[in-house]
Structure formats: C-alpha cells, structure tokens
C-alpha positions in Angstrom: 51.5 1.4 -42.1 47.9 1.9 -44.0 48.1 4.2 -46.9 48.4 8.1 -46.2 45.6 10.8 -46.0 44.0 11.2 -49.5 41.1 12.5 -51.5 39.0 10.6 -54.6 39.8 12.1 -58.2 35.9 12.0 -58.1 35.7 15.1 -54.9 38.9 16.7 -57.2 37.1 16.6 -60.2 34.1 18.1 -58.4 36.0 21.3 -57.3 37.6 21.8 -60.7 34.1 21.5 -62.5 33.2 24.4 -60.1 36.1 26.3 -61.0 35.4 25.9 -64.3 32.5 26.8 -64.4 33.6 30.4 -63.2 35.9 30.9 -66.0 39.0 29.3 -64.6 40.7 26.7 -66.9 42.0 23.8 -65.3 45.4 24.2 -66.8 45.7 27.4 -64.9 44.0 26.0 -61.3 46.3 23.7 -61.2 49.7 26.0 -62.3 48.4 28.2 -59.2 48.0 25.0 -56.9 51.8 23.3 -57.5 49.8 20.5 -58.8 51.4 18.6 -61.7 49.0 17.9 -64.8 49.2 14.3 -64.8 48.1 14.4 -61.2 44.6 14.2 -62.7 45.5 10.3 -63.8 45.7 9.2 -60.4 42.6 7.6 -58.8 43.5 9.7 -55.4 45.0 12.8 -54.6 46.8 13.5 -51.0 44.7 15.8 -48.7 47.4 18.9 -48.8 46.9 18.9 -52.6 43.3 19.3 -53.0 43.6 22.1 -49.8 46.4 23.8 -52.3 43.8 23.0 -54.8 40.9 24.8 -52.7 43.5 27.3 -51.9 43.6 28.2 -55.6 40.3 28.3 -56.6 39.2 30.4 -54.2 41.5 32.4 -55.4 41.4 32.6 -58.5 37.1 32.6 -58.8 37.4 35.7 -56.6 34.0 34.1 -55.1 33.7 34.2 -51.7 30.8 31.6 -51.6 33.1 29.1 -53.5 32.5 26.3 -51.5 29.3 26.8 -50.5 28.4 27.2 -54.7 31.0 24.0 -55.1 28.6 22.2 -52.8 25.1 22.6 -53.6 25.9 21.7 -57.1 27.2 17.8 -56.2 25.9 15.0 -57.9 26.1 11.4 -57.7 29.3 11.4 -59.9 31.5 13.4 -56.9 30.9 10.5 -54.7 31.7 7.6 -56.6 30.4 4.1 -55.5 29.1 5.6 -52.5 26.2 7.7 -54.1 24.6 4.4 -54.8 24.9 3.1 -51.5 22.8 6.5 -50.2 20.8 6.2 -53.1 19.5 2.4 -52.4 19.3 3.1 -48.5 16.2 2.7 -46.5 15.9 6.3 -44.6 17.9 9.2 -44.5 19.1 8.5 -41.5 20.6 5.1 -42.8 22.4 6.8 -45.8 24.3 9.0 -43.5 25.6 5.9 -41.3 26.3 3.9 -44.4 28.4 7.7 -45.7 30.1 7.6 -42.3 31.0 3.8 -42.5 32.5 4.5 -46.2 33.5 8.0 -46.3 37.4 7.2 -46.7 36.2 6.3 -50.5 35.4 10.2 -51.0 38.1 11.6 -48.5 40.2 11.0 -45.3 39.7 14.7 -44.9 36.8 14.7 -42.5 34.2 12.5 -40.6 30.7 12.6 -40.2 29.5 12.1 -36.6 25.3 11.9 -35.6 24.4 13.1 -32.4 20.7 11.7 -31.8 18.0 14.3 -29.7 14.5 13.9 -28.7 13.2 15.8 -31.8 16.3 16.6 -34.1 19.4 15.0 -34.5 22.7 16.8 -35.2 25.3 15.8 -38.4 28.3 16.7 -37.1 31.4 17.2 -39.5 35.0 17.0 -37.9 37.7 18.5 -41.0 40.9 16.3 -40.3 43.6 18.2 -42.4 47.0 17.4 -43.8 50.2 19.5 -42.5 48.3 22.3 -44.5 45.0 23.7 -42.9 42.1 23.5 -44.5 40.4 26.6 -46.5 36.8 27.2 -44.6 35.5 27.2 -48.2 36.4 23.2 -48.2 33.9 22.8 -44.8 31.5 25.0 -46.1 31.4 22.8 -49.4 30.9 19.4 -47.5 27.8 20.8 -45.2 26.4 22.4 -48.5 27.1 19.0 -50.3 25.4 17.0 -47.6 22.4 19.6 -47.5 22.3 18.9 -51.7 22.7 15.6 -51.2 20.0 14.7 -48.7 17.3 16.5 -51.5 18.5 14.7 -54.4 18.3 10.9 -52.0 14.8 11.9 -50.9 13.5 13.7 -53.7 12.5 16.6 -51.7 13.5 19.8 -50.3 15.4 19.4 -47.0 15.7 22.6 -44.7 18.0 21.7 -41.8 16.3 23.7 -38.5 19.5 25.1 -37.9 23.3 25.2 -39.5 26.8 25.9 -38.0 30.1 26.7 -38.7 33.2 27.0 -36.1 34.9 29.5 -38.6 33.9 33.1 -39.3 31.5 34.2 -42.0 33.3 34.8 -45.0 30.7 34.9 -47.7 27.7 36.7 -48.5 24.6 35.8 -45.8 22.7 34.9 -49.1 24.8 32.4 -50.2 24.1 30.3 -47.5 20.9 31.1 -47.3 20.5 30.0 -50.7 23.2 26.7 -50.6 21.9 25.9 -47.0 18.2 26.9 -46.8 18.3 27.4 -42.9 19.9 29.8 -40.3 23.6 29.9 -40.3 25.6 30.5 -36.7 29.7 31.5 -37.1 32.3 30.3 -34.7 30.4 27.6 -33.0 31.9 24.9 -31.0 32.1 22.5 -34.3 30.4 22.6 -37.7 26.7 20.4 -38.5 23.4 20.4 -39.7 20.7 19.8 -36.9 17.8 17.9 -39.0 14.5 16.4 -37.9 14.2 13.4 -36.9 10.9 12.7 -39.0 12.5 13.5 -42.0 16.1 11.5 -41.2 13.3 8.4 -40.7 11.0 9.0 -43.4 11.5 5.7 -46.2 13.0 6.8 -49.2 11.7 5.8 -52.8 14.5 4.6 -54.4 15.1 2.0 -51.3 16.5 -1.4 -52.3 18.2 -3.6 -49.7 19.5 -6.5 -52.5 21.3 -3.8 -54.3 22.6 -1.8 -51.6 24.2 -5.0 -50.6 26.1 -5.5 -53.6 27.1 -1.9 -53.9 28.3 -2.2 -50.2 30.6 -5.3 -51.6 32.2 -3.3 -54.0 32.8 -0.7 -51.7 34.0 -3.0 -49.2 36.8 -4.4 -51.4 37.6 -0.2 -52.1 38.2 0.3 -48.6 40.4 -2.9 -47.9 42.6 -2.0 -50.8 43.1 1.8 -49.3 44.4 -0.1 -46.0 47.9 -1.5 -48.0 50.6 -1.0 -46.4 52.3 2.1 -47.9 55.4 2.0 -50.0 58.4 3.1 -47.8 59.1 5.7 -50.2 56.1 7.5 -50.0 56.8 7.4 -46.3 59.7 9.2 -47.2 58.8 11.6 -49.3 55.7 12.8 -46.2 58.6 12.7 -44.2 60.6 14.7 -46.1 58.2 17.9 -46.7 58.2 18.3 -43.1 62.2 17.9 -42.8 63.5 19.7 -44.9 63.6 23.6 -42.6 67.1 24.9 -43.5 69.0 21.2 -43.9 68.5 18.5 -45.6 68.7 14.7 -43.7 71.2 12.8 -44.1 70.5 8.9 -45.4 71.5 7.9 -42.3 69.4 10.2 -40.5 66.5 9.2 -42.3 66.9 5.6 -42.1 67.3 5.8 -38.3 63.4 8.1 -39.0 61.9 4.7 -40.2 64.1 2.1 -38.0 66.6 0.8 -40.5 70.4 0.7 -40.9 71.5 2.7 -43.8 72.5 -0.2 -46.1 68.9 -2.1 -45.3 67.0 1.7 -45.9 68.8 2.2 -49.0 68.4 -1.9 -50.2 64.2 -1.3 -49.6 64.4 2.0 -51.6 66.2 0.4 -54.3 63.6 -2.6 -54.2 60.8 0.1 -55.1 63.3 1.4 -58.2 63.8 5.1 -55.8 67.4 6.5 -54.2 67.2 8.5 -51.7 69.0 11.5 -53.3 66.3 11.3 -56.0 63.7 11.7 -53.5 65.5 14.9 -51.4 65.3 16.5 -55.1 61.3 15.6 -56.0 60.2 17.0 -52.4 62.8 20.1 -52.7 61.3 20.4 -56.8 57.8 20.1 -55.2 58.0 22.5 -52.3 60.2 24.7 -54.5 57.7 25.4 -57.0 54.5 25.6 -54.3 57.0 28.3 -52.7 57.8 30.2 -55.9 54.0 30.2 -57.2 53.0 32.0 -54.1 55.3 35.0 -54.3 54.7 35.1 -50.4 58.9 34.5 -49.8 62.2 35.9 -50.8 63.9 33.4 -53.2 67.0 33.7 -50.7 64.6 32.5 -48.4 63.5 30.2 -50.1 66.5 28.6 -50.8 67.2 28.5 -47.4 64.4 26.7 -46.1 65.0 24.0 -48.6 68.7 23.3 -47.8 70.5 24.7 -50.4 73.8 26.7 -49.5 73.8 30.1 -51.9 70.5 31.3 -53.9 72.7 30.8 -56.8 72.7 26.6 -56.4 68.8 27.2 -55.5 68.7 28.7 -58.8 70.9 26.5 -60.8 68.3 23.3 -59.1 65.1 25.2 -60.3 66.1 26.0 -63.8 67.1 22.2 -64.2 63.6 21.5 -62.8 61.5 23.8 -65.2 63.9 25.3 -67.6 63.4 29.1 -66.4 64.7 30.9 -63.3 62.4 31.4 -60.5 61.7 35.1 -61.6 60.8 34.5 -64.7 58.9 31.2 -64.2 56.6 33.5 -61.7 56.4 36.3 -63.9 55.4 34.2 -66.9 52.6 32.5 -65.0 53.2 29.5 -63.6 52.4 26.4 -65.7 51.9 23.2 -64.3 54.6 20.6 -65.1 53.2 18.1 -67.5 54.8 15.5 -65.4 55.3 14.9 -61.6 58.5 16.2 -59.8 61.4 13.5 -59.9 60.8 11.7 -57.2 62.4 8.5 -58.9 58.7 6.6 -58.8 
C-alpha cells in the first residue's frame, strides 16, 4: 500500500503565511486546528490536517475571501521543486501538463484536468478530500493560485475568459474579481478556468529544456519515494479515526482489518517500536482534543463517541493527555501540544 493522502509543508506554510499576515499567530492557528506544533517539522502533512488547518484560518481571519487572498499571493516557494519545472517549460500549456504529471509533490488533494476546445481550453480542478470535506476557501485558493501562477510563468497578465466554481459564492464579488480577473459563475457542474488557447501556446521567456530535465529528475525521485509502502501503523491509526463511533476495536478485530492473526499483527507493530493500545490512545488523544477545541459537542458526548465508559474516565484520559480538564483546557484557549499525541512512533 503507497503512502496515504498528504499535503507539502511548502502549500502548509503557504496558508499560515496568509494567516499571518491577517494578524493570526501561528501558535494560535494551529491550537484552533488540533494540529500539534512540531507538525511543522514534518516534510508532509495528511490532507484532513491542512482542511482542519483551512477550517481555522478562515475562521479565525474572519475573511471571507481567505482563500481566494491565500491564492493570488503564491510564489515559487509554495510549490517546491515543481515551480522550476513550470518556470523552465516551453508554453503555458506545457507547464500545466508538467503540474498535472507532478502535482502529488504539492498535494494529493486535487487534480488538474485540461479539456482542449477549438478556441479556449478549460483547466479543470477535481478537490479529492480526506474523511473531512474540504472548506470552498481551499478550491477557491488553488484556481486563484493557478490564475497567479500562470502571470508570474509568463510574465504577463492572464485574464481567464471565464471562471467557475461548483460551490456557492461566499465571498465578496470583488474579491474574485480582483484574485481572478474574469467572470465568476457559482454552483457549476465542476470548478476551472477556461483560457485561450493563444495564450496557453504562446513560448515563454524563461524556457529551458536542459534544465527542465534535470529539475524533472529530481522531481521524479520525489514522487517514487511518496509511493513506499506505508508503515502498518499508520495504516492503523487511518483506520482507527474512522473506528472508533462509541467502541473501541479489539486487537483482534483490527488485525483481522488488515489480514493478520493477532500474534503476527501485534509482532509487525512491535517491529515498527508501536503497541496497539498505544495507538487506540494517540487517535482517542487526537480526536479528543479536535472534539474539545470545537465546542460543537457535549463532553458526555464526546466521551462516548470515543469509547470510553463514564465522562469521568474520558476526563481522567484528557487531563493525562494535556494536564487540564476539558473545561478548562477550552476555556483557557486551546494551545497546541508542543509534541504529537502518543501514538508510540
């Protein structure tokens, strides 16, 4: 099994910056978003965690154009290797096949899809979430980061003939006038640009075929190393935060999940340093504090959903996760835990 749905640091630090730069601390994006603090070491981030982390900002920005302002303010740095792939291409239209060929480097959240006319050409964008849907704010961003994009690879203004969204409006008609520079249609059939075709096959100055090649290597090499297998534990845990509704699984019942007897699941854990116990209380941990940040469910509740018997043992597990009750941990303000929830990685 190839390694799970997941997001570059590079498109997470992206989002942050644009927090940020609204008056939101990173500290306090990620409290609101469940997302432990030493997340941001890790090259990639799983797709549910940067929707939480879209889910926050939002939130928290009180901007209702936050991913359309996210988007037009890209830069080669939120796309890693891949801007200098699109940068050394020969024409428009061949950056956007070499972003759909390597668009798992920047996200498994989406895929771009070109749908050639006589005239114009559509960019299609299909979202591909997590268990968590996405925020319209992270669609918007990715049309408004391709729109941004294509100017700064051409060095010229682009104005798409026409732009779509299969969601509702949700901000201000001149915001995406302003991120988009075209006429904007809601709850369409999918979401895309619709571009002409002389400007997708116009050459582009920085073109440069020997060292597109060698950045396509490198890339290459990126993507073969995000198709390792996946550690059975990290099977586990995915497993898990869709599992656990009111009971918790049994070792046995999860080993027969992944086709194993219960001694040979438990050996294979053990090879990757994990036990299964340890990884029931990192997903409850996990879930529990997403739950508890929200304020959207009773603790009792709460408890329940995670498999614990009485509130009171729900309780006694959160306080030995973050050292507070859940009443006062959500009334303090959430802080993000300066390490990840004991999973036993």
């Amino acid at each position: 099994m190839t390694s799970a749905p997941s997001v570059s640091l590079s498109w997470v630090n992206t989002v942050i910056a644009a927090a940020e730069r609204q008056g939101v601390p990173c500290a306090d994006l990620l409290a609101r978003a469940g997302v432990a603090n030493d997340r941001l070491g890790a090259p990639r981030w799983p797709v549910d965690d940067i929707t939480r982390l879209w889910r926050a900002a939002a939130a928290l920005t009180g901007d209702a154009a936050f991913g359309l302002n996210t988007g037009r303010q890209v830069g080669p740095g939120s796309f890693n290797v891949v801007s200098f792939i699109l940068l050394s291409s020969s024409t428009l239209r061949s950056a956007i096949g070499q972003l759909q060929e390597y668009q798992r480097l920047i996200s498994d959240g989406g895929r771009f899809q070109t749908l050639v006319g006589e005239q114009h050409s559509w960019l299609i964008y299909h979202p591909q979430q997590g268990s968590l849907a996405f925020s319209p704010h992270q669609v918007e961003s990715v049309l408004a980061a391709a729109v941004c994009f294509s100017r700064w690879v051409t060095g010229r203004p682009l104005q798409p003939v026409r732009v779509q969204f299969s969601h509702g409006q949700i901000g201000p008609l001149s915001a995406y006038a302003q991120a988009l520079g075209a006429e904007v249609q809601f709850e369409q059939a999918f979401n895309g640009l619709l571009l002409d075709n002389t400007v997708l096959d116009a050459p582009l100055p920085q073109a440069d075929a020997e060292l597109a090649l060698l950045h396509r290597t490198h890339a290459a090499a990126q993507l073969a190393a995000l198709s390792a297998p996946m550690l059975l534990s990290t099977r586990v845990e995915q497993w898990l935060t869709g599992a656990l509704d009111g009971s918790v699984p049994g070792r046995a019942q999860a080993a027969r999940q992944f086709g194993l007897g219960e001694r040979a699941f438990a050996r294979r854990l053990q090879e990757e340093g994990v036990c299964y116990a340890d990884l029931v209380d990192g997903v409850r941990h996990a879930l529990a504090r997403q739950a508890v940040a929200s304020g959207a469910e009773p603790f009792v509740r709460i408890a329940r959903r995670l498999g614990f018997s009485e509130a009171s043992a729900f309780n006694r597990a959160f306080r030995r996760w973050t050292g507070h009750a859940p009443g006062h941990w959500q009334q303090q303000g959430p802080v993000a835990p300066q390490t990840a929830p004991p999973a036993g990685h």
